[in-house]
N, C-alpha and C positions, 0 to 999 in steps of 0.2 A: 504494500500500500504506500504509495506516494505522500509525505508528508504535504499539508494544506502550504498552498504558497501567498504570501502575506503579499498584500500591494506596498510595493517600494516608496520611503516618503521620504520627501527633504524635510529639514528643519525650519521651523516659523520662521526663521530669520532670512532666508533667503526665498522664501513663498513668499512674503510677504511685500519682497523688494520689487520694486518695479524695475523695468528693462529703461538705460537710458535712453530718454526720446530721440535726440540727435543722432544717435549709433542706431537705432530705432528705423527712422527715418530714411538714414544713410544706405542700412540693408535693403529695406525697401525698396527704395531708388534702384539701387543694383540688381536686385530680384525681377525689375519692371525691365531694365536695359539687357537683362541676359536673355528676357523674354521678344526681344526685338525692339521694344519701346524705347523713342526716344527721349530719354528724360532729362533734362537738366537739374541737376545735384547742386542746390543752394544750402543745402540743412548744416553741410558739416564748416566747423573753424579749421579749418587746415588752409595755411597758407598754399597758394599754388605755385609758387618758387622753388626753386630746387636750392637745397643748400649751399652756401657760397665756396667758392673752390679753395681758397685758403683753409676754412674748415675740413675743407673733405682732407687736403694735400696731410693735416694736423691728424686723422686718425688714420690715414694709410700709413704715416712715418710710425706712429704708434704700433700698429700692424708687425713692422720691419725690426721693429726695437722691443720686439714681443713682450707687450704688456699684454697678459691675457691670463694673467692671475688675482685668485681675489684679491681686493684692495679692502683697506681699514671700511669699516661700515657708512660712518659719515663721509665717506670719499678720500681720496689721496689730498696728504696734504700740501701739494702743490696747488691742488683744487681748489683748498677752503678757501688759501691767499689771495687766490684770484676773485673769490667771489666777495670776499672781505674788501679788496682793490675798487672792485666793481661799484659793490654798495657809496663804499668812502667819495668816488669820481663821480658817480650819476644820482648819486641819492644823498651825499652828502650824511650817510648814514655809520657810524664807526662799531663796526664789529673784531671780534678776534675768531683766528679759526673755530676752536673750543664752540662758539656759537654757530657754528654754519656745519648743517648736516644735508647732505645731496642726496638724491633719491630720485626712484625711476618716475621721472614726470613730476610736476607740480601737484598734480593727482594725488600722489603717494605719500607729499608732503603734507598735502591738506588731510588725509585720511589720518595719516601718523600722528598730528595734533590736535583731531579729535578724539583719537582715542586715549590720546592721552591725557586731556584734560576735561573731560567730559564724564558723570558719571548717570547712572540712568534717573532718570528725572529730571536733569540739569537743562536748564533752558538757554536756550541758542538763534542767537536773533539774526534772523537774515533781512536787510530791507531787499522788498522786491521790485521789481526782479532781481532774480538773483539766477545760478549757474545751477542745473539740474542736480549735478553732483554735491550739493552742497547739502541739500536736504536731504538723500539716500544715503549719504554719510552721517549725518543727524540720526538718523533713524537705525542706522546700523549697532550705533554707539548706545542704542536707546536714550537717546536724548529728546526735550523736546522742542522742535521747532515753532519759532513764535517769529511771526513776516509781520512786515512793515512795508504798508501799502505805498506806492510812489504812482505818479500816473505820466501820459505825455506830456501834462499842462506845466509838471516842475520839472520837465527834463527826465524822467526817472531817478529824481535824488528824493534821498528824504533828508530831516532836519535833525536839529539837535533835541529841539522840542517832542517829537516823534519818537525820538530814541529815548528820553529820557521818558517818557510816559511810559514803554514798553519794558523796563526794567524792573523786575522784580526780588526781592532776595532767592529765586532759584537763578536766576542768568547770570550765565557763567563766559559765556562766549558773544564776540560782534564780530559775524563773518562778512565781509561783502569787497566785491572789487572796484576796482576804479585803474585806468578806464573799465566798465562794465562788462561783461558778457550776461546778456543778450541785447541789452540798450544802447551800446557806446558811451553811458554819461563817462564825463571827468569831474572829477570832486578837485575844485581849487583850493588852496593854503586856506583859506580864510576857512571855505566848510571844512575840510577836514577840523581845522583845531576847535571850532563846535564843536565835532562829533568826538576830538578828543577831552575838550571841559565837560565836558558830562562824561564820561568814560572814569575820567579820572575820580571823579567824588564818590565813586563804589572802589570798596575793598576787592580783593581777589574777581574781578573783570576784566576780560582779554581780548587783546583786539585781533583778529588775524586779518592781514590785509594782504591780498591778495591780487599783486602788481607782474601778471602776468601778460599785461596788453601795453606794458611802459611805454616801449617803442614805438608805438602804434599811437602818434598822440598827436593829433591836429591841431593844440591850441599851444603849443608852446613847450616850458620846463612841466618835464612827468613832476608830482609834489606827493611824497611819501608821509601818511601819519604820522611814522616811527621819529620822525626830525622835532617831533617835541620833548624838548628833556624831560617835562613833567609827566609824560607817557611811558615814554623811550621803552622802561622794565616794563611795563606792560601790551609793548605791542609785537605782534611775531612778521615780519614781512616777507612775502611767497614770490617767489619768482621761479622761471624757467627758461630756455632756449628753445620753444617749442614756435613762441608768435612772431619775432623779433628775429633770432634767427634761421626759420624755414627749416627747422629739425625736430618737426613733429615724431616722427621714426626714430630718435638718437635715443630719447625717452632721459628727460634730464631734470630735473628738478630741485630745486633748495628752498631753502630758508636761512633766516638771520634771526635770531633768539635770544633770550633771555638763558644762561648757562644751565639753568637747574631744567629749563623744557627742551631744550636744545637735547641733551643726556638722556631723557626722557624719550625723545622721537629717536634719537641712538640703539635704546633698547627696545624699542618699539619693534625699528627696522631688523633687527639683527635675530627677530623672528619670524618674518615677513618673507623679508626677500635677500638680505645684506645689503652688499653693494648695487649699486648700479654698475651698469658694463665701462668695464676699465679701457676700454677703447675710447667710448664716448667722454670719458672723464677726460681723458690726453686731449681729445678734440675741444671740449669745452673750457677748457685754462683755452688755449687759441683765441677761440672766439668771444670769451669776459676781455682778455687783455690785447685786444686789436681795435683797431679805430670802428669805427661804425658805419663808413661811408655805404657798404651793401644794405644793412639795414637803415638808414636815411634814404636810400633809393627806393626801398618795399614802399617804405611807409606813404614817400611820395606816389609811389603807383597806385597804392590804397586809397589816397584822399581821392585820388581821380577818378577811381571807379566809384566812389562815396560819393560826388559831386557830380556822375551819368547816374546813376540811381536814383538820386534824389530827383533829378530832372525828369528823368522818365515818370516818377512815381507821382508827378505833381497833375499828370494828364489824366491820374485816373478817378473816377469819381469813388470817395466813400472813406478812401484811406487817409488817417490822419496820421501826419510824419512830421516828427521833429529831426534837428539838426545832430546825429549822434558827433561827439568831438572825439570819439578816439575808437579802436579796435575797428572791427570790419562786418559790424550787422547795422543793419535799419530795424526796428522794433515797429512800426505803425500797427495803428489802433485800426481792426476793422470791422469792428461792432456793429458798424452801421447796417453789415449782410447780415446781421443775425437775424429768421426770420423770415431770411428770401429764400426763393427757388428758381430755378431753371426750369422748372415744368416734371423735372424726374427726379432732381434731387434739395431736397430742404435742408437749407443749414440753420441749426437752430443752436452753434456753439463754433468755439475759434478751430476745436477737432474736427470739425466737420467740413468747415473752411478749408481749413489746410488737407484735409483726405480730397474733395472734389478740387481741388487745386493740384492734387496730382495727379490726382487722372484725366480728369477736364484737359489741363493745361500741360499735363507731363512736366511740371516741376516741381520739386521735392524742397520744402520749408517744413519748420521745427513750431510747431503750436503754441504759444505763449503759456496754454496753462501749463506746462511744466516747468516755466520760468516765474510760476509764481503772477503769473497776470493774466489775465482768462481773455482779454480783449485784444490780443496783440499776435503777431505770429513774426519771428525769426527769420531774416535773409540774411545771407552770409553775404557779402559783396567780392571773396577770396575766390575770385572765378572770373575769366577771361572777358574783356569786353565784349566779345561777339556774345559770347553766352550771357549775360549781363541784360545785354540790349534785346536780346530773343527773348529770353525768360520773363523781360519786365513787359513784352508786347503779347508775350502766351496768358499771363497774368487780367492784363487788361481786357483781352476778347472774353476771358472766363468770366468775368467777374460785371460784365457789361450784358451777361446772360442771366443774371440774377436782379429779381424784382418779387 
């Protein structure tokens, strides 16, 4: 007799996790173009630059000089110097290595410091919009997430007044970027030190700021929280070489910390994964301590495809679009279709939008509500001008079929 065979079950923690919308999206997309369909891929942040050749020439020499053993957990410490270097030149931020722990992606970084500062119940404020991964990392940790509504009419920022209403003796964490992912806002010197005077008047409250679209900045000097001394110990700063410079695939990420969290994401990591790949590390000193000129060229090509977007986007009726100043999405508001139909299909939500918008128009965009805003839907503008200019005119016949 065959013992009874039990149905195989995963653990609430991962039933429970949603699948990232943008990687969501992205499969999608690909699933529709293997099917013949031609779709135009706006959902994902990946620059479409190839990495710059001095970087490539920095991990082929690596290659040659066989580094391809593990490396210290926080990175080589040729690495930390560089990113310490980095911080001190562009951010005017003074770290020592000790505080700089590298890790595979920005990703990894952010995950590492909420697990390590986060206990279940702890509350975790994201103003939104905010980056999908932020909250399923929230949730992973059993933390709770508490958003902080922003809309187009203030840019997608929120205040300090906003922040300090949402604080309560469980909030333990202030996550949010600048420039944004999925809005573009830039928070200037002046908001940021709001958002660090109220920070500052709670005990044990943390700021992780999350400056992974630095380079990416249309209005001027990038301005890091971290540059207020009265914060300084309490804020952690996230960076990476994934937006800036075109090595989404290197998989490279850090931070700058406080020594006792820094140790923390150390231990964290050293369970995880270790190091990040010690090729990519040799590659990455390269490109912290070399001039910027390739990445002042992206950025320039970004504002431009940012400034054909917006043009296009202005012909079409319904959609409301602010000015994003930095990274490479438009965020518009298009609530106005909630409601309509084309005669076959009723959209009565921003999912539903964004679903007959790819099929409709075969272009593939990221739904707002998983950025924490139910009225908005996500274009990546990291896509060629010809495809730019088609997708915003596939966009416009779909959407001129709804009434």
């Amino acid at each position: 007799m065959n013992p009874t065979m039990t149905k195989p079950t995963l653990s609430d923690r991962i039933s429970n996790l949603e699948e990232s919308a943008t990687l969501q999206m992205a499969a999608l997309a690909r699933q529709l173009q293997a099917e013949g369909k031609d779709v135009i891929s706006l959902s994902l942040g990946e620059p479409d630059f190839d990495t710059p050749e001095h970087i490539r020439e920095a991990a082929k020499k690596a290659i040659d000089e066989r580094y391809s053993h593990y490396t210290p957990v926080p990175g080589y410490m040729e690495l930390r110097e560089a990113v310490c270097t980095k911080f001190k030149r562009d951010n005017n931020l003074d770290y020592t290595p000790d505080q700089i722990v590298t890790s595979t992606g920005a990703k990894q970084s952010i995950a590492n410091l909420i697990f390590c500062l986060v206990n279940p119940g702890d509350e975790v404020i994201l103003p939104a919009p905010y980056w999908v991964s932020y909250a399923a990392q929230v949730q992973l940790a059993e933390g709770k997430i508490v958003e902080i509504p922003s809309s187009i009419h203030t840019d997608f920022k929120v205040t300090p007044e906003q922040l300090d209403a949402a604080i309560t003796e469980k909030t333990k964490v202030v996550l949010f970027s600048s420039p944004c992912n999925p809005s573009g806002a830039v928070y200037s010197k002046e908001e940021l030190r709001g958002i660090a005077e109220v920070v500052a008047k709670y005990d044990d409250l943390y700021i992780l700021a999350d400056e992974i679209y630095e380079h990416i900045n249309f209005i001027g000097k990038h301005e890091s929280i971290g540059q207020f001394d009265f914060i300084k110990d309490r804020v952690v700063t996230i960076n990476g070489l994934s937006k800036g410079y075109a090595m989404t695939g290197w998989r490279l990420g850090y931070i700058g910390a406080p020594t006792w969290i820094a140790k923390a994401c150390t231990k964290m990591q050293g369970q995880f994964t270790s190091a990040t790949c010690s090729v990519t590390q040799r590659a990455a000193i390269t490109a912290l301590t070399s001039d910027l000129t390739t990445t002042i060229e992206m950025r320039d090509a970004f504002l431009k495809r940012r400034n054909l977007v917006l043009a296009l986007m202005e012909s079409i009726p319904g959609l409301q679009v602010n000015v994003p100043e930095g990274a490479f999405y438009v965020f518009p508001n298009a609530s106005a279709y909630f409601g309509t139909s084309d005669g076959t299909t009723k959209i009565e939500n921003i999912d539903d939008l964004c679903m007959y918008l790819l099929h409709s128009a075969n272009v593939s965009l990221v739904t707002g509500s998983a950025f924490g805003n139910a009225n908005c839907f996500r274009l990546s503008y990291a896509a060629s001008e010809e495809n730019l200019v088609e997708a915003l005119k596939r966009i416009k016949e779909a959407l001129i079929k709804l009434s």
